[in-house]
Structure formats: C-alpha cells, structure tokens
C-alpha positions in Angstrom: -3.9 15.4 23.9 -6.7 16.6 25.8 -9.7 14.4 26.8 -12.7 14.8 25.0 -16.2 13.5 24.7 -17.2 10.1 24.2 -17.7 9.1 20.3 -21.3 9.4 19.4 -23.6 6.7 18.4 -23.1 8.2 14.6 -19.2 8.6 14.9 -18.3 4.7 16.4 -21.1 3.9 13.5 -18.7 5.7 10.9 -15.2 4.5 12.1 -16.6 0.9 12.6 -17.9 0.9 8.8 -14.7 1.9 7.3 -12.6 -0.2 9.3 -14.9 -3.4 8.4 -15.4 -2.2 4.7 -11.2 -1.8 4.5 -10.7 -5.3 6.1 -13.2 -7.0 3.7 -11.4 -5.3 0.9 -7.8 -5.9 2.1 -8.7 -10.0 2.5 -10.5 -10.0 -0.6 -7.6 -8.7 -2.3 -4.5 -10.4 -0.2 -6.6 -13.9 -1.1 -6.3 -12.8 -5.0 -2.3 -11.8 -4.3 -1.9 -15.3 -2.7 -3.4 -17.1 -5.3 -1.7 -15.5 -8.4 1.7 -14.3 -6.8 2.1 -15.6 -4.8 2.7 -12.2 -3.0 1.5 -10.5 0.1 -0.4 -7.5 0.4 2.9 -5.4 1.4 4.7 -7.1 -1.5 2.3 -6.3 -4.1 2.6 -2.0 -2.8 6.2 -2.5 -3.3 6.3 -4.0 -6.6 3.1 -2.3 -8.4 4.9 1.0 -7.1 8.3 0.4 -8.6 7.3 -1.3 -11.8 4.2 1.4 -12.4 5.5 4.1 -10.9 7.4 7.2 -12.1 10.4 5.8 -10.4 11.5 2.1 -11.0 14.0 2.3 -8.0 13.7 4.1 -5.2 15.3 4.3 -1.5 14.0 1.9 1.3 13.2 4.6 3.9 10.6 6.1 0.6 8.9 3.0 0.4 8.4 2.0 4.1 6.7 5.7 4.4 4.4 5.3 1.1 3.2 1.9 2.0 3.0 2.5 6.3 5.0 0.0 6.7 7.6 -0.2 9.8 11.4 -0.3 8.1 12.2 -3.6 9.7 9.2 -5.2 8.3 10.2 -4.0 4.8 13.5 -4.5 4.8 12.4 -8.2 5.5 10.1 -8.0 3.0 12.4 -6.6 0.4 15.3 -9.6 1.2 11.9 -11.9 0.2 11.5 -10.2 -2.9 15.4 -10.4 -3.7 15.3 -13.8 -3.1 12.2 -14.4 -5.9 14.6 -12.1 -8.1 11.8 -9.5 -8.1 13.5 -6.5 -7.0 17.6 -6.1 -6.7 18.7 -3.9 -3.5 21.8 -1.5 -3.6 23.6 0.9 -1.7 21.9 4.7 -2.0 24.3 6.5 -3.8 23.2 9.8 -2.0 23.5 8.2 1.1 25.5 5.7 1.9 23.3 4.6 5.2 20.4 3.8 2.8 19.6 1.2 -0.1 17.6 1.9 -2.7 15.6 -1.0 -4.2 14.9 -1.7 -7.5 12.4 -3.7 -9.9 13.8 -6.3 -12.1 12.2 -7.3 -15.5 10.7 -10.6 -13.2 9.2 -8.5 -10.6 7.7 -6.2 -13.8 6.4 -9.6 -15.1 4.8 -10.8 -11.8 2.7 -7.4 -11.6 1.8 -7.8 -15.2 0.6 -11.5 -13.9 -1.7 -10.1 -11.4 -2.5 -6.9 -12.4 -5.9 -8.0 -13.8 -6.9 -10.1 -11.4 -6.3 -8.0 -8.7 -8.4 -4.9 -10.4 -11.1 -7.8 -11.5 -11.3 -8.4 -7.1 -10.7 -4.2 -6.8 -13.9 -3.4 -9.3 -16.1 -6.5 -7.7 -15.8 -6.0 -4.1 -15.7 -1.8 -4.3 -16.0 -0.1 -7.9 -18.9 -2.2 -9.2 -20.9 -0.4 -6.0 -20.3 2.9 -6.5 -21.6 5.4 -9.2 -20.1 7.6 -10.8 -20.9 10.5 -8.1 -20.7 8.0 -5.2 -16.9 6.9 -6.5 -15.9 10.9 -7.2 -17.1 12.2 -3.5 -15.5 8.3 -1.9 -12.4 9.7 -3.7 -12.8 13.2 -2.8 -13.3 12.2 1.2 -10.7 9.7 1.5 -7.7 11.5 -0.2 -8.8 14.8 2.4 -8.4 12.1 4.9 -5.3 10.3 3.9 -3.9 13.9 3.5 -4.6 15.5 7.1 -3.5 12.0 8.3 -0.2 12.2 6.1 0.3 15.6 8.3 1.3 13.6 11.4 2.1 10.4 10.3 3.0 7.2 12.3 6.8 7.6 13.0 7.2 4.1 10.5 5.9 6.5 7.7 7.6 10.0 9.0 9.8 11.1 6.3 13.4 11.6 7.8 
C-alpha cells in the first residue's frame, strides 16, 4: 500500500469518535450480557444469531466470519457454550473438516432472558439519541461501510 498523507485534523476527529462511541456502546452492553447471562459479548452474536436467525445451525467457519471473530477464539467459545448446554456442536455433514453448531431449546431460552434487557441498554445508550432521519442516514453510512470493509476482510472473517 502506498504512503499517503497524514490524517487531517477532521479525519483523526471522525475515526476517534466512532471508535470511542463503539467502545462505550460495546461495555455498556457486555456489562448488561454479564449481568443477565451470564454471557460475553461474542457469546451473545453466536447465540442471538442461531436462535433468531434464519438458520438455527450453522457451520463454525460461517459464524467466526459473521461475528469477526478468529476460529480459535470461537471454537473456544463454542466448547463454553456446549458446556452451559446452549448450543450442541456436530460434524458438517457437507464437509467432514468442519462442525456445524447448533442452538438448543436452553440457549433459545437464555436469548429470550436477555433479549430485553440488552435492547433496553441498545435504545438508552444509542437509539434514544437519534431521530428518525439521524437513525436512517447512521444506518445508511455504517452498512456502506461495513459493506466496502466486508470486500477485504480480516483473514479471521475471509470466507474459505
């Protein structure tokens, strides 16, 4: 990559905001995870994506890229979960290098137990700030973002 100018004063400002309002955000809402879950931020993506997904199960290597999570750290965090009896992990019928995991009825339960909470924390900290217009264009800029940035991913998230 070639070198290019310094950040402006306005660009550091912009990067520096989102990267503060993301943190306060992600601590306000791994606090709420702690106290109801007792989950982790990582464990709640897992389990709010299989039990409110479209797909109930689905293969380790798909999670570990939806969440940006590295596949050792997830397939740690999966054994966690199977251990609580909130997900059940299996051998990918499709390919038999993979495992899929799957939500059980008590991992369904647990999101059920801290779905409200966690959008109570999600509308306080963020939603309850925005308008209607402000929350359309947020939504608008960050998905453009989050979909150039899905164009080169971090190899953890690279589909195979």
């Amino acid at each position: 990559m070639a070198p290019r100018d310094p950040l402006s004063p306005a660009q550091l400002e912009t990067y520096f905001a989102l990267m503060e309002t993301a943190s306060l955000l992600q601590y306000a809402v791994e606090q709420q995870l702690k106290a109801d879950g007792p989950l982790s931020w990582v464990q709640f993506q897992v389990l709010a994506g299989l039990a409110l997904g479209e797909r109930p199960s689905q293969r380790m290597t798909d999670i570990a890229d939806r969440v940006v999570y590295s596949r050792s750290g997830l397939t740690y965090q999966a054994r966690v979960l199977e251990d609580r009896g909130l997900v059940t992990r299996s051998a990918d019928p499709d390919d038999e290098r993979g495992t899929v995991v799957a939500v059980t009825p008590a991992g369904r339960a647990l999101v059920e137990q801290v779905l409200p909470g966690h959008e109570a924390v999600v509308r306080r900290v963020l939603l309850d700030h925005l308008d209607a217009a402000d929350g359309g264009a947020l939504t608008r800029l960050l998905q453009r973002l989050r979909d150039r940035m899905r164009q080169a991913p971090p190899r953890s998230a690279r589909r195979r």
